[in-house]
Every structure is written in structure tokens, then in C-alpha cells.
C-alpha positions in Angstrom: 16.2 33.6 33.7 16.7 30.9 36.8 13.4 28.9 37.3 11.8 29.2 40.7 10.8 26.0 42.2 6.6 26.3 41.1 5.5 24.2 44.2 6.9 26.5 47.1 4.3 28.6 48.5 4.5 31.9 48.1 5.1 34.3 50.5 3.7 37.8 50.7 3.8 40.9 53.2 0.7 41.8 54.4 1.4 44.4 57.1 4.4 46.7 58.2 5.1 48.3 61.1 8.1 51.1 61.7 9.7 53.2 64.7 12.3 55.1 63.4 14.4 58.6 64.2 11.3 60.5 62.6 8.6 58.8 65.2 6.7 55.6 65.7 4.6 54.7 62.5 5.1 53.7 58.9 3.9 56.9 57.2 6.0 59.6 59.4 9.0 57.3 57.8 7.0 57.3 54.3 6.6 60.9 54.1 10.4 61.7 55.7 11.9 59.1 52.3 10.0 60.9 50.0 10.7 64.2 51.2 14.5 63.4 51.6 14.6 64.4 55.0 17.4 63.8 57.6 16.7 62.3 61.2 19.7 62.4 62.3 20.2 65.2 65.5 22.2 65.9 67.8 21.9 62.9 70.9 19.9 63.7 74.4 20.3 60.2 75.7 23.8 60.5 76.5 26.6 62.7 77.5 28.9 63.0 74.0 31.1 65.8 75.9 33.9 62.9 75.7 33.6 61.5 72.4 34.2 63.3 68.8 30.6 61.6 67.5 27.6 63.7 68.8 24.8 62.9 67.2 22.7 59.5 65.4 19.4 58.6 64.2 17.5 59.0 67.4 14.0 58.3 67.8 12.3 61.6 69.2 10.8 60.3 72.3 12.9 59.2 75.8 13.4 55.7 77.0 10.3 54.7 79.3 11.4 53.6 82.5 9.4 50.6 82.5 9.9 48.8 79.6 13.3 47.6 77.7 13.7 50.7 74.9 14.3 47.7 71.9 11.6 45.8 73.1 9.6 48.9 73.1 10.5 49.5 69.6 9.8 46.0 68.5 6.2 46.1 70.7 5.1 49.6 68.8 6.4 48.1 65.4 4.6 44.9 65.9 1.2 46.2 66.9 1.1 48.7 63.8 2.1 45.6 61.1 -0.1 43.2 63.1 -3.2 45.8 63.3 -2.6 46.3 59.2 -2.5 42.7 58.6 -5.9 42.1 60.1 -4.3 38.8 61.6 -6.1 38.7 65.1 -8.6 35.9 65.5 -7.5 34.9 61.6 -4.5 32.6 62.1 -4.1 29.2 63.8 -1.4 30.0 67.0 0.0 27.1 66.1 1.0 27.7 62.7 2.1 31.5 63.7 5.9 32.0 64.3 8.3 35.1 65.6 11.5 35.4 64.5 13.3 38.8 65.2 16.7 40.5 64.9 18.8 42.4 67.1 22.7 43.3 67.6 23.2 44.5 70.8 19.8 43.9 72.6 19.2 45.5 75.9 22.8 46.5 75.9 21.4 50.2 77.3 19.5 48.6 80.8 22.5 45.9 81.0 24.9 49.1 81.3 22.3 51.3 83.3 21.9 48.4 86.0 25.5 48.0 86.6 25.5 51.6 87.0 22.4 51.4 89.4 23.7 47.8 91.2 27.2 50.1 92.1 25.6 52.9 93.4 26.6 55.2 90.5 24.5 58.5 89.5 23.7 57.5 85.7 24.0 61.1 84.6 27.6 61.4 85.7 28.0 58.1 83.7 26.7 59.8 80.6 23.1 58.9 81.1 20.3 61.1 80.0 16.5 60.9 80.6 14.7 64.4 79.8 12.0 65.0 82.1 11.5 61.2 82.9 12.4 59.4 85.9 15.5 57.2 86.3 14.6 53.8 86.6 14.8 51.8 90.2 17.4 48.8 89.9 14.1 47.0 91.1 12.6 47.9 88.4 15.3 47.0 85.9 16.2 43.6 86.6 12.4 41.8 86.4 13.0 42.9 82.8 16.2 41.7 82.4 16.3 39.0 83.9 14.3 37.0 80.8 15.8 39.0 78.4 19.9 39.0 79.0 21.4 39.9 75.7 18.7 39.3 73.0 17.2 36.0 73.3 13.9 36.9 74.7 13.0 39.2 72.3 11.0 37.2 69.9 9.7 35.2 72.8 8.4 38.6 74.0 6.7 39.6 70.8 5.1 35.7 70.7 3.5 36.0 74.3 1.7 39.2 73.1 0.2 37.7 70.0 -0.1 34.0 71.0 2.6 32.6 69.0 2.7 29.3 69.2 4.5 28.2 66.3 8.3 28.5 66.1 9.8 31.3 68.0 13.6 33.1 67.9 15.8 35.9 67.9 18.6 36.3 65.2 22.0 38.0 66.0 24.2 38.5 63.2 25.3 41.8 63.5 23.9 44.6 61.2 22.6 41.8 58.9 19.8 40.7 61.9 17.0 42.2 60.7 17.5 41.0 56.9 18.7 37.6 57.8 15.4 37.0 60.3 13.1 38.1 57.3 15.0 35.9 55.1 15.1 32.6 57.2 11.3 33.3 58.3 10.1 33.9 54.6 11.6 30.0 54.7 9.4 28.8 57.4 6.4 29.5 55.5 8.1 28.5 52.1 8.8 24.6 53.8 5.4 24.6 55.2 6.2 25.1 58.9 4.0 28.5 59.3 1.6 29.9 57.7 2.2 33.3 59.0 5.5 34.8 60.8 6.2 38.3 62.5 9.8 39.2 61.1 11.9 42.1 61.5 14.5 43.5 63.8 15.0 46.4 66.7 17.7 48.2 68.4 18.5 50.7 71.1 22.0 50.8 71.0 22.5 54.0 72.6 24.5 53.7 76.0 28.4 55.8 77.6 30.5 52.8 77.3 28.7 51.5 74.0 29.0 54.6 72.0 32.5 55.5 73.4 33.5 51.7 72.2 32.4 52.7 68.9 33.9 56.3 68.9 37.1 54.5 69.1 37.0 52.5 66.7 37.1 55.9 64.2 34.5 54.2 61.8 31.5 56.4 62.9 31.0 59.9 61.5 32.9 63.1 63.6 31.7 66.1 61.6 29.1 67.7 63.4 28.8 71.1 62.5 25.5 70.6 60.6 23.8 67.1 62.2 21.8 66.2 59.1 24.3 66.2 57.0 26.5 63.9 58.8 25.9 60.6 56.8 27.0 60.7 53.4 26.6 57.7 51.9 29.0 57.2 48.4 30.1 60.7 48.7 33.7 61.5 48.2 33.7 63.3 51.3 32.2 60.8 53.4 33.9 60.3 57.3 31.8 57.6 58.7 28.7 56.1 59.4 25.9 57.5 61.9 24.5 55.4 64.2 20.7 55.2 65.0 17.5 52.8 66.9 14.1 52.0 66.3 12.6 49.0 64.6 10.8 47.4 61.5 8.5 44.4 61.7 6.7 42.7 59.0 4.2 40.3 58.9 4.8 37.7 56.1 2.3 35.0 55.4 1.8 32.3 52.8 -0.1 33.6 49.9 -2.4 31.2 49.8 -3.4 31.6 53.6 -3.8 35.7 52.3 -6.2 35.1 50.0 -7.9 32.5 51.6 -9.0 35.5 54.4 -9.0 38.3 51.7 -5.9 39.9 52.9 -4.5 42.6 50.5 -0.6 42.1 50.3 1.4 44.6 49.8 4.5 42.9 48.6 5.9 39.5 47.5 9.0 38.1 49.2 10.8 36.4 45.7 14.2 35.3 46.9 16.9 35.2 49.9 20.1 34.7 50.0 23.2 35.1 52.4 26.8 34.9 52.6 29.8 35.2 54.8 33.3 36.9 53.8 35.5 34.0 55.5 38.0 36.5 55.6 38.4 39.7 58.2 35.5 40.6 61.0 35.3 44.3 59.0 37.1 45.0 55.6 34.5 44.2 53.1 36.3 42.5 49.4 32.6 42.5 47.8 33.1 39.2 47.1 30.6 37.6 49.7 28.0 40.1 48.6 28.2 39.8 44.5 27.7 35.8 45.6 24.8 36.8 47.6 23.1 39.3 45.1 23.5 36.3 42.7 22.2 34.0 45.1 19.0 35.7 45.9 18.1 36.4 42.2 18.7 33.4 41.4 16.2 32.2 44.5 13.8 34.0 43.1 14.0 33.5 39.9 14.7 36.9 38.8 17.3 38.3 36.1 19.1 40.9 37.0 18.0 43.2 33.9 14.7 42.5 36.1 15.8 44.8 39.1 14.1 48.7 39.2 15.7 49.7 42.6 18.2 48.4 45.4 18.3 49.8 48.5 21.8 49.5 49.5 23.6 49.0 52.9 25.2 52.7 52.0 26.7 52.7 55.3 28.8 56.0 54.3 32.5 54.3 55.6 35.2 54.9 52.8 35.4 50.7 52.5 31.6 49.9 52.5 30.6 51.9 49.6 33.7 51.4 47.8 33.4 47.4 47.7 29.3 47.5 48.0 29.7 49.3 44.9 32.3 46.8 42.6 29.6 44.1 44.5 26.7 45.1 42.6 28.6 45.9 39.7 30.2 42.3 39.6 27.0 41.0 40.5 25.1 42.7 37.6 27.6 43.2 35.1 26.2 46.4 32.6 22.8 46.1 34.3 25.0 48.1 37.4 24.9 51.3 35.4 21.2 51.2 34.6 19.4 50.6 38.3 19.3 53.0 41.0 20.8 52.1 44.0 20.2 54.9 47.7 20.9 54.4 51.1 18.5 55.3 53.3 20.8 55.5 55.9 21.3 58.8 54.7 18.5 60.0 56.5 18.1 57.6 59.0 21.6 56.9 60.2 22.5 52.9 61.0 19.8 50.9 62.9 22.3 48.1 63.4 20.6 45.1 63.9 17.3 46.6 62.8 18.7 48.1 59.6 17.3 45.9 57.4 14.1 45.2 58.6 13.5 49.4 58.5 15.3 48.9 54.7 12.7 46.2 53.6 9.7 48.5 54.6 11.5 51.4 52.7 11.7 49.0 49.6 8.4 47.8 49.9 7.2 51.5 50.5 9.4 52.1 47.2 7.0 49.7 45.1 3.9 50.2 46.7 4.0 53.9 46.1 6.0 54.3 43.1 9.0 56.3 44.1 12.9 55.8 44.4 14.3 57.1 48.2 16.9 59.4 48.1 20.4 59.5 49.0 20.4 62.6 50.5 23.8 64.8 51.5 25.1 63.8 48.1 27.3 66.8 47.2 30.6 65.2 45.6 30.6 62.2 43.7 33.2 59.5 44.7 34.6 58.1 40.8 34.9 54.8 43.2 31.2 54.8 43.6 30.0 55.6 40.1 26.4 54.2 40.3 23.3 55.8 40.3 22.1 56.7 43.7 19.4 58.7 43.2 20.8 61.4 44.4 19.2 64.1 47.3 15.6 64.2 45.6 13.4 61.4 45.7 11.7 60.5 41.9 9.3 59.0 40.9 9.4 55.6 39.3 7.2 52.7 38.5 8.8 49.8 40.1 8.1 45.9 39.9 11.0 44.0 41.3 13.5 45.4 44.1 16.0 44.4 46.3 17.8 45.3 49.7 21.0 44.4 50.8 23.0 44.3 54.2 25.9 43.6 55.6 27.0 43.1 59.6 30.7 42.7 61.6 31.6 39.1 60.6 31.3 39.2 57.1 27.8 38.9 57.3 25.8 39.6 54.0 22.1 39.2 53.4 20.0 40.0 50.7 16.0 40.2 49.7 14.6 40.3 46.5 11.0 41.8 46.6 8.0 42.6 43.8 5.1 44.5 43.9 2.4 42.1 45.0 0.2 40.7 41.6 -1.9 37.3 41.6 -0.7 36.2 38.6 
């Protein structure tokens, strides 16, 4: 086994906070995993009367007309991690950073106001608002204005807790959320925090958006039965579903835990990332077996050490073909004895928020002793011969864990995790 480096501090998780397709709060999202239940609906934000895709991992409530819908997320995700972190009052502002993921931003009020700014009715433009009001372009642009694209987002998040420390938003495609745990479990490792508000958030729902990604004939067009959509490593697998929401964490030295007598719930071991250096989409597996070995061996961690992975599963014919020959080149015969699900079974894609939501399913995984399903499993692809827990969750005793993304690029970002012990 690879040696950690004994003087880096340790960094634990000592709160999580989740807004998903199944509602705002960690245990709707707990109890939908165990349960193996699908999220994925059937879309009321927008018009899919042109497009093949009708449906994605929705949350269930309407965008409010004053506030950004990601930054929403990220605000309702926050305020449940920071409230069961107990960090209020309890950390020095300048030694508390925010750094935050996101792919596309506030790609939804960008469209909307140019919409709005040309005099346009946003429901002929595929908009869709329920019974709420359409937003005033007055209303829109104060909150855009600070926030074009995605750089304000972690700058948001800092104002409402005081942040003083180092503050940022990562965009790396569907590897943001991982990648902005990863490089913020760093700040506290060199000593530059002592606490940091990580995660990601997404609302990539908008007409020209989703009919961009339509096109591009990697997203899921078999609609007949919503919830069974995504079907991650099945052989009859069309696509992935996309989906919103958000997952923050608060991670925090372990020392500056148990100094306040915090109760962490999980242990960040090891980080990793990669880059194909090759196409912008066709995975080889190649960057991601070099990350998998990467992260183990940042946290000093064998493979034969790994319980669970909770895998990128995005449920394209490519992605779980070469995510698969990844884990298996990365673990050699240990491949055959771990599970490995996609949650994005039953949540569909959260994009740049993916792996945030993905690190609070694994940490939910060791906490509470259960492996998430990969639901819709029906036939088995040979190509993806693992074990992916398949449709029924089960219950496991797990210590050591890890989650995986990857994002357009040839992004690849991986987390190793363990149960939280002193020793």
C-alpha cells in the first residue's frame, strides 16, 4: 500500500446539503437511493413538442422569479450542509473558503432575458413557469449582471456566510462538482483554510440549450415509460438523461472538527484528476484508470481496500463501455469483486453538479451501510461485466469508497472517501 504523507491534515466532511429531482434535502435523496426510485419525469419547464428527449431529472418545484434557479439550488444546498455542520459563529472568516462547480451557470435567465430584451413571449420560445409569474427583464438583469456565466457563484455563496478566505467557481464540464471538492479538500490539506463550502449546482434546463443537446443524439429518446429512461450499463441503453439541483459539502480540517466537537461524517483520503489529451467526447479509459490510480494512491489506499464506487454511469453506449475497461485496468481482479452503480439511474445527469450530488450519495453509502442501486437494469451488456448492484439497493458494511466523473474535454476526477474513525 502507497504511504500517505503523515503530516497533511486531514480533511473530513462534517455537513451535506442536497437539492435533487426528488426535492430539496439530504434525506428525500437518502430515502429515494435506498428505495431505488427514479426522479426522472416528464419536463414542465419547457416545451419538448420539437425535440425527441422529453423528460430529465427535474427538481419538483418551478423556477422562482426572483432568484437565479442554480444559485437557488446552491443557496438551499448550502444552508442544509452549513446548519448540520454547526459552523456559524465556530470558524475564523478568514480561514473559511467557497469553491463551487458549475457547467452551464445561469445559462436558463441568460436565454430567458434575451427572450425578454427582444420582446419575445417566453412560452412561444418554449418557456414554462406553472402557476408563477414570468419574470420582468428588470428583474433579471440585477442578477445577472454579477453573475454572467458562472463566476459569481461561489462569490454568492461566500457573501451569505462571510467567507473571507479564498473564494471560486470551477468549470470543467460534468467533472465541476468533483474537481471543486477535490482542489478545496487541498486548500485545507496546504494549510490555506481551515474550513471550505464545496460542491457544485446546475439548472441547465432552457429551448435552445436542450434542443442543442437533442441534436447532438447523446441524450436518451425513449419515453414511453419516464423512469426508466436512463439505463446505465445496460445493453439496451440509448442515452443519458439530463437533470439539476445541487450538492454542497462542508469539508474542514480534522483537527479544527475536533477541536469544536464536530461529528464528521466522512473522511476525504485522496484526489486525483486527469485529462484524455485526445477528443472533446470519445472516452479511451485511459485518462480515468490513471486517475483511479492516482487518487488511491493520494490516499494511500490499495485497491483490494475499495467496498463501493459510484460511477459516472452516464448510460451512453461509449461511457460505460470504456468507464468499465477503466476500473478494470485500474484494479486489475479487484474489478470483479467491488460494486460499482450509477446513481444517475435515478437521478438523471446533474452536469456540473453531478459529482458533488455523487459524493453525498457515497458518503450516504458509508454512513448508513448500504450500496445504491443501478436501477432499470434489465439486460446485461457482456461489455460492462461488473457488478452494479443491480435495481435493489443492499446492504453492505462499507469503509473505504470512491466516486468518479468525467466532463466534455476529457475531463476525469476522482475522490476516494472512508467512513470517518479517529484513529
Amino acid at each position: 500500500m502507497t504511504k500517505t504523507n503523515s503530516t497533511r491534515r486531514r480533511v473530513v466532511v462534517t455537513g451535506i446539503g442536497a437539492v435533487t429531482p426528488f426535492g430539496a434535502g439530504v434525506p428525500l435523496f437518502a430515502d429515494a437511493l435506498r428505495a431505488g426510485r427514479s426522479g426522472i419525469s416528464l419536463l414542465r419547464q419547457l416545451d419538448t413538442s420539437g425535440v425527441r428527449t422529453k423528460g430529465g431529472g427535474e427538481v419538483p418545484f418551478f423556477p422562482e422569479p426572483g432568484e437565479l434557479r442554480f444559485v437557488q439550488f446552491a443557496r438551499l444546498a448550502w444552508q442544509e450542509a452549513w446548519n448540520q455542520a454547526g459552523l456559524q459563529g465556530a470558524v475564523d472568516p478568514a480561514r473559511l473558503g467557497v469553491l463551487l462547480g458549475t457547467s452551464r451557470g445561469a445559462i436558463r435567465e441568460l436565454e430567458l432575458a434575451h427572450v425578454l430584451r427582444d420582446g419575445r413571449d417566453p412560452a412561444a420560445c418554449g418557456f414554462r413557469f406553472g402557476d408563477g409569474a414570468v419574470p420582468e427583464l428588470s428583474q433579471l438583469l440585477p442578477k445577472l449582471f454579477p453573475l454572467f456565466g458562472s463566476s459569481g457563484l461561489g462569490a454568492t455563496l461566500a457573501k451569505l456566510c462571510g467567507a473571507a478566505g479564498p473564494v471560486g467557481t470551477m468549470s470543467a464540464a460534468c467533472a465541476s462538482g468533483t474537481i471543486a471538492i477535490g482542489e478545496a479538500a487541498q486548500w485545507i490539506r496546504e494549510g490555506r483554510c481551515d474550513a471550505v463550502i464545496a460542491g457544485g449546482a446546475e439548472a441547465p434546463f432552457t429551448p435552445v440549450s436542450f434542443a442543442g443537446v437533442c441534436s447532438s443524439k447523446a441524450m436518451s429518446e425513449r419515453w414511453e415509460d419516464p423512469a426508466s429512461a436512463c439505463r446505465p450499463f445496460d445493453r439496451t441503453r440509448d442515452g443519458y438523461v439530463m437533470g439539476e439541483g445541487a450538492g454542497v459539502l462542508i469539508l474542514e480540517a480534522e483537527e479544527h472538527a475536533r477541536a469544536r466537537n464536530a461529528k464528521p461524517l466522512a473522511e476525504l483520503l485522496g484526489y486525483a484528476q486527469t485529462d484524455d489529451g485526445s477528443h472533446i467526447t470519445v472516452p479511451t479509459g485511459v485518462g480515468l484508470a490513471e486517475a483511479i490510480a492516482g487518487a488511491l494512491q493520494d490516499a494511500g489506499v490499495a485497491s483490494t481496500d475499495l467496498d463501493y464506487i459510484n460511477a459516472h454511469g452516464t448510460a451512453t453506449v461509449l461511457n460505460d463501455r470504456f468507464e468499465t475497461l477503466a476500473v478494470r485496468n485500474a484494479l486489475g481482479k479487484h474489478a470483479d469483486l467491488v460494486p460499482i452503480s450509477s446513481t444517475k439511474s435515478m437521478t438523471g445527469h446533474l452536469l456540473g453538479a453531478a459529482g458533488a450530488v455523487e459524493a453525498i450519495a457515497t458518503i450516504l453509502a458509508l454512513c448508513e451501510g448500504f450500496l445504491p442501486p443501478t436501477i432499470n437494469h434489465r439486460e446485461p451488456d457482456p461489455a460492462c461485466g461488473l457488478d452494479v448492484v443491480p435495481n435493489v439497493a443492499r446492504a453492505a458494511r462499507l469503509r473505504t469508497a470512491m466516486s468518479q466523473s468525467l466532463g466534455f474535454g476529457g475531463h476525469n476526477a476522482v475522490l476516494v472517501m472512508r467512513r470517518f474513525s479517529r484513529v
